[in-house]
N, C-alpha and C positions, 0 to 999 in steps of 0.2 A: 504494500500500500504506500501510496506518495505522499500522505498527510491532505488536509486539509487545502482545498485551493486558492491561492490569492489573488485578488482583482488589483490590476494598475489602469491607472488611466494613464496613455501614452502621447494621447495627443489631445491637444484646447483648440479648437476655434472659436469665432463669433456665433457658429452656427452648429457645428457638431461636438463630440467627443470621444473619443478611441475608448475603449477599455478592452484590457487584456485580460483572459483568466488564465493562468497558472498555475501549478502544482508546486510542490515544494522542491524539487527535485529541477525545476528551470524551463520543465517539459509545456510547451504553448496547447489549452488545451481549448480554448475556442477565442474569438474578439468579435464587438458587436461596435458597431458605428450606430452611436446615435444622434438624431437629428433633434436637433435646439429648438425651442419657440424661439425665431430670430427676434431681436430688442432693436430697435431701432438706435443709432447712433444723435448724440448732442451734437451740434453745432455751435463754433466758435468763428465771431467775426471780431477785426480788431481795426479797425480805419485811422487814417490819420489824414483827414479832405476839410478839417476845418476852418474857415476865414481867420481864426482866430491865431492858428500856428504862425511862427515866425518864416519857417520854410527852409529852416539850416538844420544843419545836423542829424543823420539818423536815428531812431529809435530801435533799439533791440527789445525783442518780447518773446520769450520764452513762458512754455507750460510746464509745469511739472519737472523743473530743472533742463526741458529739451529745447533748442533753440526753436522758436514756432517759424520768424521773420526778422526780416532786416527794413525797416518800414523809412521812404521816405517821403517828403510830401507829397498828397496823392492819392498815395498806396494805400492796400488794403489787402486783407488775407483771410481767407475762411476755411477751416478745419473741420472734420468729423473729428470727435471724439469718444471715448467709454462715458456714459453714462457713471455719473459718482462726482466725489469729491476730486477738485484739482486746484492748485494755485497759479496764478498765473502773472508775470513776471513783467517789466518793461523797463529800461534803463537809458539816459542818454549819455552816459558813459561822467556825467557831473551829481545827476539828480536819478533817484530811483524809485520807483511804485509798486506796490505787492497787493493783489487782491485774492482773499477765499472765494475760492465759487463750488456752488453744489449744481449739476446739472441733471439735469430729467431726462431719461429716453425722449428724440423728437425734439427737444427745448432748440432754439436756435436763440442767443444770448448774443448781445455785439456791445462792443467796447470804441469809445473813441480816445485816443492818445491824441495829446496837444503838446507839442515845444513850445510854450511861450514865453514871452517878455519879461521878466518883472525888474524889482528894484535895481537899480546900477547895469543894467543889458547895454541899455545906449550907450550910456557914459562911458564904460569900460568898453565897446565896440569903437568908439571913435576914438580912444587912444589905444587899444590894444588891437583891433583888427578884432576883436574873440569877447565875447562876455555870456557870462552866466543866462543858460537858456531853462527854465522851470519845467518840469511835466506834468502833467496830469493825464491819470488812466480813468475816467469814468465811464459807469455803465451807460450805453444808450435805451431808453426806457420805452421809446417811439418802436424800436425796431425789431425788440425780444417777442417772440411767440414759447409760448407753452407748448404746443405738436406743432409740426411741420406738414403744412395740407399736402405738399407734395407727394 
């Protein structure tokens, strides 16, 4: 006798899963593939088309520690992502913004990033060529759906 048989799952998808049965012994003794209720993926937009931007300098914006985009005025980048928690990143290599987000299967959520102006920008531009450009990462409220009719 082989003992007792052990189940592995060997493979993840979005949509399936592998599982293997085994015996103690290594011996493969059936696998069944099975099929997911698929979950639809979040959506992530992150723009940066504001009047309000200066129009210098890139913005970097990362999820989850992954670089998402290199954003410059204009631009704009939209992502699937997993459904769940994520953080989500944006830097202008002077000023930096960190947002929690929770996403829904379906949510399509969008973000505008602004370079702007603020205190001493001019001043410090007209004798240094370069001055302090501020960011802000805010949610766009106009844009977000809860399911994607699509």
């Amino acid at each position: 006798m082989h003992g007792a048989p052990d189940t592995t799952v060997t493979r993840v998808t979005r949509r399936s899963v592998l599982y293997v049965l085994t015996c103690k012994s290594g011996k493969r003794l059936c696998a069944a593939h099975i099929q997911m209720t698929s979950i639809p993926p979040a959506r992530l937009t992150i723009r940066r088309q504001s009047a309000d931007d200066i129009q210098q300098r890139e913005v970097f914006v990362s999820l989850d520690g992954t670089e998402l985009a290199i954003l410059r005025y204009g631009e704009s980048v939209t992502r699937e992502v997993e459904p769940g928690d994520h953080e989500l990143r944006a830097h202008n290599t002077l000023f930096r913004q960190r947002r929690q987000l929770t996403l829904s299967p379906g949510e399509h959520v969008q973000f505008n990033v602004v370079n702007r102006p603020g205190w001493g920008t001019y001043a410090l531009m007209s004798v240094l060529g370069a001055g302090p450009l501020y960011l802000s990462l805010d949610l766009d409220t106009t844009g977000n759906t809860a399911a994607d009719a699509s």
